[in-house]
Every structure is written in structure tokens, then in C-alpha cells.
KOLMIDO-265739 format. One line per 5 residues: number of its first residue (from 1); their letters; for each residue x, y, z of C-alpha. Coordinates in Angstrom, 1 decimal, padded with zeros to 4 digits. Layout:
BEGIN
NUM) a) X:Y:Z | ...
This chain:
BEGIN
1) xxxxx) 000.0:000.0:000.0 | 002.8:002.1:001.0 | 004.6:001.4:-002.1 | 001.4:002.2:-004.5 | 001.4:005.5:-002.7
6) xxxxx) 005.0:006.4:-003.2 | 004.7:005.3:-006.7 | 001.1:007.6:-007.4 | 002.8:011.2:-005.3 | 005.6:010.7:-007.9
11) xxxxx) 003.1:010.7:-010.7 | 001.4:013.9:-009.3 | 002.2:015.8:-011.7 | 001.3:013.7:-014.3 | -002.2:012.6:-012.7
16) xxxxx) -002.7:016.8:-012.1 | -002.3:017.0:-016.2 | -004.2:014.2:-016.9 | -007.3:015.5:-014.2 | -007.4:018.4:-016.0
21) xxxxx) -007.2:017.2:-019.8 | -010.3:015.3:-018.3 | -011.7:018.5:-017.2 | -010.9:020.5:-020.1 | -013.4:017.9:-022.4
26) xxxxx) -016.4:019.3:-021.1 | -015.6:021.9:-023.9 | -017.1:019.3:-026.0 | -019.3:017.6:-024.0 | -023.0:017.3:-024.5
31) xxxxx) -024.0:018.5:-021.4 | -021.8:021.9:-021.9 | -022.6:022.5:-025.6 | -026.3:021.9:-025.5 | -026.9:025.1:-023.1
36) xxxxx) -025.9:027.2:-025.8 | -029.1:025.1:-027.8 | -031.8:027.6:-027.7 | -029.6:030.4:-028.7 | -028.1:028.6:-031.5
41) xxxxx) -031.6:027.0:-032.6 | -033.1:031.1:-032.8 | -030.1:032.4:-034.5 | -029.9:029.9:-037.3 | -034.0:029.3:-037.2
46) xxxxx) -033.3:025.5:-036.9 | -036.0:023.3:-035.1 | -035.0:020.6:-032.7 | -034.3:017.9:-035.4 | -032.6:019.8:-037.7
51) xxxxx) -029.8:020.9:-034.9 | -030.0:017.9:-033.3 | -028.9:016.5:-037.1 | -026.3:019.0:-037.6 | -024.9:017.7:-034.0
56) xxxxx) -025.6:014.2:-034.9 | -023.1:014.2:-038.1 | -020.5:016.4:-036.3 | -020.6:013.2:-033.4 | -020.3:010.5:-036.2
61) xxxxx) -017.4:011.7:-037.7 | -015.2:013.2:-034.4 | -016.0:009.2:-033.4 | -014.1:007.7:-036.6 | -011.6:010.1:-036.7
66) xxxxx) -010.8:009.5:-033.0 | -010.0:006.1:-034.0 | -007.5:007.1:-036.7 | -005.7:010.2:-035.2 | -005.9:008.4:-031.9
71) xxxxx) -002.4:006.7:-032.8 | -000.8:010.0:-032.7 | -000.4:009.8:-028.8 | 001.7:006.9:-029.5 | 003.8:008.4:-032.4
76) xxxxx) 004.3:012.2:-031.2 | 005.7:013.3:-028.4 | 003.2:014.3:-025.3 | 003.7:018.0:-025.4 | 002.8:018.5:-029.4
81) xxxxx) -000.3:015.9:-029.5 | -001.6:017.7:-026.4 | -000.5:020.8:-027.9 | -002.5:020.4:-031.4 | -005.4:018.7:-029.3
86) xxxxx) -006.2:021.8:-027.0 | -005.5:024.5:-030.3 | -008.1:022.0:-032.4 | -011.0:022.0:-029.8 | -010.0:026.2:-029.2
91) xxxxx) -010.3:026.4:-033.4 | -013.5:024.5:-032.9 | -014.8:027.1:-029.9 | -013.4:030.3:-032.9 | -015.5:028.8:-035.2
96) xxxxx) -018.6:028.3:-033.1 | -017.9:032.0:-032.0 | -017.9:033.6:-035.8 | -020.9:031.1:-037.5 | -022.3:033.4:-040.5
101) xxxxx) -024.7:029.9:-040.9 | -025.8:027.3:-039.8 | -024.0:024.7:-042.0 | -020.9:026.4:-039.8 | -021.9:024.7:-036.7
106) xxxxx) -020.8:021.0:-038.3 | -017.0:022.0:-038.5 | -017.2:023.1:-035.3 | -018.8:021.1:-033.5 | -016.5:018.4:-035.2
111) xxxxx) -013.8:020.1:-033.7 | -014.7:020.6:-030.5 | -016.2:016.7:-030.0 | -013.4:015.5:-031.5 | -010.2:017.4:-029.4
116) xxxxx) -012.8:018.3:-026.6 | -015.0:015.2:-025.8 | -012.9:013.0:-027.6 | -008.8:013.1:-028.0 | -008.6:015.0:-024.6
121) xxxxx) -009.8:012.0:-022.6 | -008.0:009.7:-024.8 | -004.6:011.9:-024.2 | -005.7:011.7:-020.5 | -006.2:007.9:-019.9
126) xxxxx) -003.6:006.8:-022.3 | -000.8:008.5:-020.6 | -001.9:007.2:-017.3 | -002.6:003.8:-018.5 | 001.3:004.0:-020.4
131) xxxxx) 002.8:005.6:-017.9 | 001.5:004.4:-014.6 | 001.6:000.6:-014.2 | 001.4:000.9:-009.6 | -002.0:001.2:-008.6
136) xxxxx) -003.3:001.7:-012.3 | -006.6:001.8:-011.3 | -006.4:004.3:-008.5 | -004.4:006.5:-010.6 | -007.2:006.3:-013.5
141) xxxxx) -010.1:007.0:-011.2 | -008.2:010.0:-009.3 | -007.8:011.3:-013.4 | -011.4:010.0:-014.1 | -012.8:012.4:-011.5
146) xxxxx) -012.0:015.5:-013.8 | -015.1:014.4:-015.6 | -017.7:014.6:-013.2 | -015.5:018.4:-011.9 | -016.7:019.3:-015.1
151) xxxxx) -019.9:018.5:-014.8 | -020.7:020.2:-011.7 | -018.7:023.7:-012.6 | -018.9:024.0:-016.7 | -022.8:024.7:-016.9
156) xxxxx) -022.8:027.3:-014.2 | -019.9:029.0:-016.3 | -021.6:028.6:-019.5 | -024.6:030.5:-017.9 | -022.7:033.0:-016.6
161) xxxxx) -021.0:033.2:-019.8 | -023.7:033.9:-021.9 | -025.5:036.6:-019.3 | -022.0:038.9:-019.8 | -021.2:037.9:-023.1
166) xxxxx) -023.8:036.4:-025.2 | -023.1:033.5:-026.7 | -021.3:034.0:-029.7 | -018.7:036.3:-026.8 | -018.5:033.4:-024.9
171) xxxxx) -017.3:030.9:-027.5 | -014.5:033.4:-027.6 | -013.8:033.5:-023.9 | -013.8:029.6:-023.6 | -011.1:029.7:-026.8
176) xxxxx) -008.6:032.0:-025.0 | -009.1:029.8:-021.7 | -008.0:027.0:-023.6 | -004.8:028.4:-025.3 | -004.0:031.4:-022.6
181) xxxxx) -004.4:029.4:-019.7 | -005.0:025.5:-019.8 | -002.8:024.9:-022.2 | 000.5:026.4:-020.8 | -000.6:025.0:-017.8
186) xxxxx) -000.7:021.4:-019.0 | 002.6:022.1:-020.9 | 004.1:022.7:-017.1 | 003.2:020.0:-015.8 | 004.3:017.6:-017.9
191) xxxxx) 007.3:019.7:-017.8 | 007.6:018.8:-013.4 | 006.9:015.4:-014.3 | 009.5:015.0:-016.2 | 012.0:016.6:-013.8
196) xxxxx) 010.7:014.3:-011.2 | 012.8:011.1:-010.4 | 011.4:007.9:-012.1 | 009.1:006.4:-009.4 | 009.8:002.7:-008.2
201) xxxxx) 007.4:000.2:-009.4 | 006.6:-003.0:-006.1 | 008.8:-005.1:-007.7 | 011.9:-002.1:-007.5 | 012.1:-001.4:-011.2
206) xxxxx) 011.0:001.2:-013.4 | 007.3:002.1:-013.1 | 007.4:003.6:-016.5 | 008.8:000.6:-018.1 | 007.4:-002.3:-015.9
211) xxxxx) 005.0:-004.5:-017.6 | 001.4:-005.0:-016.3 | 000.6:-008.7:-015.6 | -000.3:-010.3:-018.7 | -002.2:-013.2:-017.2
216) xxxxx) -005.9:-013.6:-018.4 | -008.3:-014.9:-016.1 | -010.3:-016.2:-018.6 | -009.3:-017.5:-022.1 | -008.4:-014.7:-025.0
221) xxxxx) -011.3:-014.0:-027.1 | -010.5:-012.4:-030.9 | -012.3:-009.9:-031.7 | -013.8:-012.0:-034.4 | -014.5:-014.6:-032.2
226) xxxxx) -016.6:-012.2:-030.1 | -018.6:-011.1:-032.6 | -020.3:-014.5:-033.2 | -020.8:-014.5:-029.5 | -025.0:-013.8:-028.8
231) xxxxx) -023.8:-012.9:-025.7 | -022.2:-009.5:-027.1 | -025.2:-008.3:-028.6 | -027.2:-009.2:-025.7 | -025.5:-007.0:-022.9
236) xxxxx) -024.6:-004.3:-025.4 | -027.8:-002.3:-025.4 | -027.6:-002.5:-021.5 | -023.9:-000.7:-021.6 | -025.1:001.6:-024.8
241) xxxxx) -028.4:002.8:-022.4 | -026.6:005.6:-020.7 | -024.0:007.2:-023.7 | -027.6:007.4:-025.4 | -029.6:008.3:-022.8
246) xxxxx) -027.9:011.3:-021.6 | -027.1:012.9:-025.2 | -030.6:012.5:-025.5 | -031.7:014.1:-022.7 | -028.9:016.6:-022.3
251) xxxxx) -028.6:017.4:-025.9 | -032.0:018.8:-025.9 | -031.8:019.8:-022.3 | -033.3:023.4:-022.9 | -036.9:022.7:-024.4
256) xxxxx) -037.0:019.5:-021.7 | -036.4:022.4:-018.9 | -038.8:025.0:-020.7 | -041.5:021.9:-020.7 | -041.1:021.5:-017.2
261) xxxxx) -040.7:024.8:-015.8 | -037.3:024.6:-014.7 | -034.7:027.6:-015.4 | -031.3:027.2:-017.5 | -029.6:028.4:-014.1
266) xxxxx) -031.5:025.9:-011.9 | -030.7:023.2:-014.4 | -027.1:024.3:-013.9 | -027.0:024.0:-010.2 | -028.8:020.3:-010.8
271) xxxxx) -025.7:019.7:-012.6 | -024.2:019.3:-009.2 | -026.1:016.9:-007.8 | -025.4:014.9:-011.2 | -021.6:015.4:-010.6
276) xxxxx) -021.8:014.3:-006.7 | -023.8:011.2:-007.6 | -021.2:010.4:-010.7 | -018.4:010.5:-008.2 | -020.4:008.6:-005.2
281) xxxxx) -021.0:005.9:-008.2 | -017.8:005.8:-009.6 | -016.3:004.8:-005.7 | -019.4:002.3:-005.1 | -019.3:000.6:-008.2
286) xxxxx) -015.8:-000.6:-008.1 | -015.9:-002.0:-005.1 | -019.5:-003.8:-005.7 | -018.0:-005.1:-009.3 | -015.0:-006.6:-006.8
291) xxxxx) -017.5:-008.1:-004.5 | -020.1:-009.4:-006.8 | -019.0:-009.2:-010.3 | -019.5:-006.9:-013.2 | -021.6:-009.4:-015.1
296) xxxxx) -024.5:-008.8:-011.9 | -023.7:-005.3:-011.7 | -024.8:-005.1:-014.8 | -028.3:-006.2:-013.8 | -028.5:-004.0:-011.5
301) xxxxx) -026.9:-000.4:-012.8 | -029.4:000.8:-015.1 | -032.3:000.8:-012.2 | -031.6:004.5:-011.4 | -031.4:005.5:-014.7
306) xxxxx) -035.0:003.8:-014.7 | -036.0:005.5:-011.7 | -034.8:008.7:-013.2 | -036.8:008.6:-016.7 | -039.8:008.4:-014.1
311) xxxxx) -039.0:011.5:-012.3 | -038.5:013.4:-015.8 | -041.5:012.0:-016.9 | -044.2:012.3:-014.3 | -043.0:013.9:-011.2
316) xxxxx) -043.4:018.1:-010.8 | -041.6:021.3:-009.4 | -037.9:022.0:-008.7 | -036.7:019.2:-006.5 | -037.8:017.0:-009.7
321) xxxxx) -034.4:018.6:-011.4 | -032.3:017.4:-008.3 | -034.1:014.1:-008.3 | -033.8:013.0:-012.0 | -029.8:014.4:-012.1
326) xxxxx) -028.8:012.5:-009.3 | -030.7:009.1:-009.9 | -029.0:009.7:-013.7 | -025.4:010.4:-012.3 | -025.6:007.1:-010.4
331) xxxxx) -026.0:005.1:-013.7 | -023.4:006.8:-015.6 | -020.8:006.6:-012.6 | -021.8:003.3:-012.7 | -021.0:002.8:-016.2
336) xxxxx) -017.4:004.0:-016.3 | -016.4:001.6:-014.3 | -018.8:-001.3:-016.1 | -017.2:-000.2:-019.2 | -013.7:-001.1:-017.8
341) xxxxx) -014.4:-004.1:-015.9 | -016.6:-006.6:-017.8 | -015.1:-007.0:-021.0 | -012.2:-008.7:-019.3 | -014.4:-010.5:-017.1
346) xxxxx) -015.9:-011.7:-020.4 | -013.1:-012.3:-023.2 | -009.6:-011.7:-021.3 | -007.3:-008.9:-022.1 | -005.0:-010.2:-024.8
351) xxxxx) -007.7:-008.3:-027.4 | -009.3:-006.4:-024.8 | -008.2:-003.0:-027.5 | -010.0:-004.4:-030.2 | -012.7:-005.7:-028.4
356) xxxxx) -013.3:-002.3:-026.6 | -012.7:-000.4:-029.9 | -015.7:-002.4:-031.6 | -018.2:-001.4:-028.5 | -016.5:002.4:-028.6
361) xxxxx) -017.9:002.5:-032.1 | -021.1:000.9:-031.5 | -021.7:004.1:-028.5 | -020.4:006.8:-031.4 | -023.1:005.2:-033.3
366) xxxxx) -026.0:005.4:-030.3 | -025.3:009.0:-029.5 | -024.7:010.3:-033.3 | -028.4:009.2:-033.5 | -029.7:010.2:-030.2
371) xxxxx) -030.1:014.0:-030.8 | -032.0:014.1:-034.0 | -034.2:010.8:-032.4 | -035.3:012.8:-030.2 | -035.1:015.9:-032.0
376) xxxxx) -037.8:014.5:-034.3 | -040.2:013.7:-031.5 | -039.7:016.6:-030.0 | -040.6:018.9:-033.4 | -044.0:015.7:-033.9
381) xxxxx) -045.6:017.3:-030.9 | -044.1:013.8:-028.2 | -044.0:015.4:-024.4 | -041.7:015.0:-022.0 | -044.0:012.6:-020.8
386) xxxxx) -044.6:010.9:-023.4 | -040.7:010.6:-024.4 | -039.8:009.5:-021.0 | -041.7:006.5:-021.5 | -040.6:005.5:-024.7
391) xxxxx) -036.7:005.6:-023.1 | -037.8:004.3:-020.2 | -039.5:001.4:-022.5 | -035.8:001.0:-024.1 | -034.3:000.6:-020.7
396) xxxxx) -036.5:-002.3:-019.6 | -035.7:-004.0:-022.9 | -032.2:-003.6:-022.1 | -032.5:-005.1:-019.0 | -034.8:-008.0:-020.0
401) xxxxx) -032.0:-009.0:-022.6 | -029.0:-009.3:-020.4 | -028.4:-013.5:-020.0 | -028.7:-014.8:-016.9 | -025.4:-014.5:-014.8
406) xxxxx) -024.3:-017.8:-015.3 | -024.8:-017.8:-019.3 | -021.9:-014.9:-018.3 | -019.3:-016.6:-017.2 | -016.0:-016.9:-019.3
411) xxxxx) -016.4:-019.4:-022.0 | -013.9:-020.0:-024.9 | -014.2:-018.7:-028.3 | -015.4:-022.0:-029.3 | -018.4:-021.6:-026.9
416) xxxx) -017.2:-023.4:-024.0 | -017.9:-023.0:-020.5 | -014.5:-022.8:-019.0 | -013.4:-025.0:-016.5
């Protein structure tokens, strides 16, 4: 224990950079971008589907091209990948800023999902995941809770943005935060880092070059084999439900709060509650999936998200806002650690990239679609009511289609139960 600390205080550095990186993406997070909705739907007289569908292409693409320029956080060195990273999704905050039409917003909202959303949380967990091989995990949770930071402080700014600055003034603002200040402040500390001695891995050798254990507790699944495995496509709308769900909802987060009485500020402070439970589920959940298992967490995480849809759906006043965040917040903390723990639970880890790759592309998918789904029930006249049963209806499904836990235990690619 000793030694896992030792080993993460001479990371620190390295985990403050990668915490922040994580922080940083809620410049191109749903939940951030979709405040700005209403303005951007009046000042390009776009209805609800066609925004959502201008959104919706901007998310397909930053998700292929993630794959592809991905690689370059193995190729270039840390300092210029994160450097052209945080000047793309600042390009992307420009463009936003200077829109003469609405056809503008696809570029950059491409820009920011991609650097923002996308390739600043991959710089973030790839450099920990490299670089970090003591307590891993701990060191990827302690960077993991930049997300949920953002989550309870980036929608208060964005109001308080807008109310000095208007929107198209705060686009600008949020580009020179990125390249004044978080920027040269990432450079620095991967500049400490690397004047820091090399930490000490348990076994006393380098903890930058030590090699994670390679043993599989299960048997190696290709990715080929796994794809003629039912069993993929079974739990795969289960771990899809809350990427969807929450682009969704927070995509067209401003007419859901008009419908329901609740003010973009109030909605802001919700946020909070969101972020507290997405922490408070990120601790639980690892410890429950090391206690019971992922595959019966897996039963069992998308009740709140259930519970939640109810709320939006039926239940009225303020508290409601509180209610339906949190219960929403549990799931997706829930997730983030689901989304780490069951694919090697399920097909080992000597393929675990290509597995997790094929279900990272499957989620790009699920929330390209989600805004302008619901974008086009919105526009048909569907109520929040109304809506919130027909996700709710998709969660049930989800849940009714997950096998039995024992139909989830490891079996080999030639469908085996093993041992």
C-alpha cells in the first residue's frame, strides 16, 4: 500500500495533467454545448431535429476520426499531440464563435467533440494507463474524476458566460481559456513530471517501463471470435443505455427544462447533484464489481437510470431537477467503471483494444443518433411525458435481454464454458 502510494505522489504531476485534460473535455461535451441550444436553434432558425442533425453528423465523424488520429499519442511526443489537441477544440470554440450559418456549426462542433469530448480524454487515460503501471486503477479513477468536476462547474460558467457575453462572446472566452491558460498549464506539468525522479514500481524497477501482468483470467477472445458471440449483442444495449440516454436528454436539455418549468440556471445548479452522484457511483461501483462481479452489476446499474426517466417523466416542481440528475449520475458513474471491468471478465485482455474499440464504435453510433431521435419527437408534438416513457421502454428491454449471470461466465471462443 505504501509502495502504491509512493509510486502515485511521484506521478502527481502527471495525474494533475491528466485531471485536468479530463476537465478540459467538457468543452465538448454534450452536457456543456447543449446550453448554448436555444440560442443557436433562434439564431440559425433551426427546429429541434434539424440541430440535433447538424450535431448528430459532427458526433459520427469526431467518433471515426478519434479512432485514426488516436495513434498519434503513441507516435508524437506528449507536449505536441496535447498541444494540437487543445489548439483543435479552441479552433473549434473560434468557429462556433464567428458562425455566418448554420452549415458552420458541423465544423465546429466536429472540432470541439473530437479534441474536446474525444482526444482529450484519450490523451488523459492513455498517458496514465502507459505511464502508470502501480496502482493503475487508483491513478485512473483520481484522473477519471475530472469528468464529473466538469460536470458540476462547466454549466454554471456557461450561464454565466452567456448573461456577460452572449453566446457567440463566450465561444471566444472559452477559446482564449483554452490556449491562454489551460494549455500552458498542461505544458508545465508535464514539464515537473518529467523533472521528477522515475518512481519505483513494487517489484523495485522502473514504473514507466514495468510491464502490467499479462495473465488472463479467462481464455483470450479475438475480436472475431466475439462477434459471433450472442452474448455481445445481448449486454450491449444494456452498456449503450446511458451514452444514449444522456445525449438524448442533455442534448435537448433546454426545451426539456422550458417543458417543465425549470430555469437554465436551476438546471445548472442540478448539474451538481449529477456530478456528486457520478463521483459517489464511480467509488461504489468498483468496489461492488470486486464483491459481486460486473456481469450482476450489470443487472443491476441501469435501475436509477430507470428510476430517473420516471421522475422526468411524471413527477413536478424544482426538486424534480435534483431528483432525476442524481438518480441519472448514479448510472453513468456506474457505467465508467462497467465499461472497464466486464469486457475482461468476459473475453480476457489479450484483445481487450479491439474488443473495446468495436463497442467504442457501436456508442459513437448510439449518440450520433440520439439528438436528432429525439429531435424529431420533440418537433411531432411527443411530451416529456410521453418521451420518457418511450426511453424508459428501451431501458426495460435492455435489461430483459441481459443472460442470466451464469450464461456470463467466461467461455472459450469455441463456446465453452471454461473449466
Amino acid at each position: 500500500m505504501r509502495t502504491s502510494l509512493q509510486s502515485l505522489a511521484g506521478h502527481r504531476y502527471l495525474l494533475g495533467f491528466g485531471f485536468l485534460l479530463a476537465f478540459l473535455s467538457g468543452s465538448g461535451q454534450t452536457y456543456f454545448i447543449s446550453l448554448f441550444g436555444g440560442e443557436l436553434r433562434q439564431a440559425f432558425a433551426l427546429s429541434n431535429a434539424e440541430f440535433g442533425g447538424l450535431y448528430s453528423a459532427a458526433t459520427l465523424a469526431s467518433g471515426v476520426l478519434v479512432i485514426w488520429l488516436g495513434r498519434g499519442v503513441d507516435q508524437l511526443p506528449l507536449p505536441l499531440f496535447t498541444t494540437g489537441v487543445m489548439a483543435g477544440a479552441a479552433l473549434g470554440a473560434v468557429m462556433l464563435a464567428v458562425a455566418p450559418g448554420a452549415l458552420w456549426l458541423v465544423p465546429a462542433f466536429l472540432l470541439l467533440r473530437l479534441c474536446g469530448q474525444g482526444l482529450m480524454m484519450h490523451v488523459a487515460q492513455t498517458t496514465i494507463g502507459r505511464r502508470v503501471t502501480t496502482a493503475r486503477g487508483t491513478a485512473i479513477g483520481a484522473v477519471t474524476l475530472g469528468l464529473p468536476s466538469g460536470e458540476a462547474l462547466l454549466p454554471a460558467l456557461a450561464v454565466a458566460l452567456m448573461a456577460a457575453f452572449g453566446w457567440r462572446g463566450s465561444w471566444w472566452v472559452v477559446a482564449a481559456l483554452l490556449l491562454v491558460v489551460a494549455l500552458p498549464a498542461c505544458l508545465l506539468l508535464l514539464r515537473q513530471h518529467a523533472r521528477l525522479p522515475t518512481p519505483l514500481s513494487a517489484a523495485g524497477g522502473d514504473d514507466a517501463s514495468s510491464s502490467p501482468p499479462t495473465a488472463a483470467p479467462v481464455p483470450d477472445w479475438t475480436r472475431a471470435a466475439v462477434l459471433r458471440d450472442a452474448r455481445f449483442y445481448r449486454i450491449l444495449p444494456a452498456l449503450l443505455a446511458p451514452p444514449f440516454l444522456i445525449t438524448a436528454l442533455f442534448f435537448h436539455q433546454v426545451p426539456i427544462a422550458t417543458a417543465k418549468g425549470w430555469s437554465l440556471a436551476w438546471v445548472s445548479t442540478a448539474f451538481v447533484v449529477f456530478a456528486l452522484a457520478h463521483v459517489s457511483a464511480l467509488a461504489l461501483s468498483g468496489t461492488l464489481a470486486d464483491r459481486i462481479g460486473a456481469p450482476r452489476l450489470l443487472r443491476l446499474y441501469l435501475l436509477p437510470m430507470l428510476a430517473a426517466l420516471l421522475v422526468l417523466g411524471f413527477m413536478r416542481g424544482d426538486a424534480a431537477a435534483m431528483l432525476y440528475l442524481g438518480l441519472t449520475g448514479t448510472s453513468v458513474g456506474a457505467a465508467g467503471t462497467l465499461m472497464g471491468a466486464l469486457w475482461p471478465e468476459l473475453y480476457g485482455i489479450r484483445h481487450l483494444g479491439a474488443i473495446r474499440a468495436m463497442a467504442h464504435g457501436a456508442m459513437v453510433l448510439s449518440t450520433a443518433a440520439a439528438p436528432v431521435l429525439i429531435g424529431v419527437l420533440l418537433d411531432a408534438g411527443v411530451g416529456v411525458p410521453g418521451l420518457s416513457v418511450a426511453l424508459a421502454g428501451y431501458v426495460v428491454v435492455a435489461i430483459l435481454l441481459i443472460p442470466p449471470v451464469r450464461a456470463l461466465t467466461a467461455r472459450d471462443p469455441g463456446g465453452q464454458v471454461s473449466g
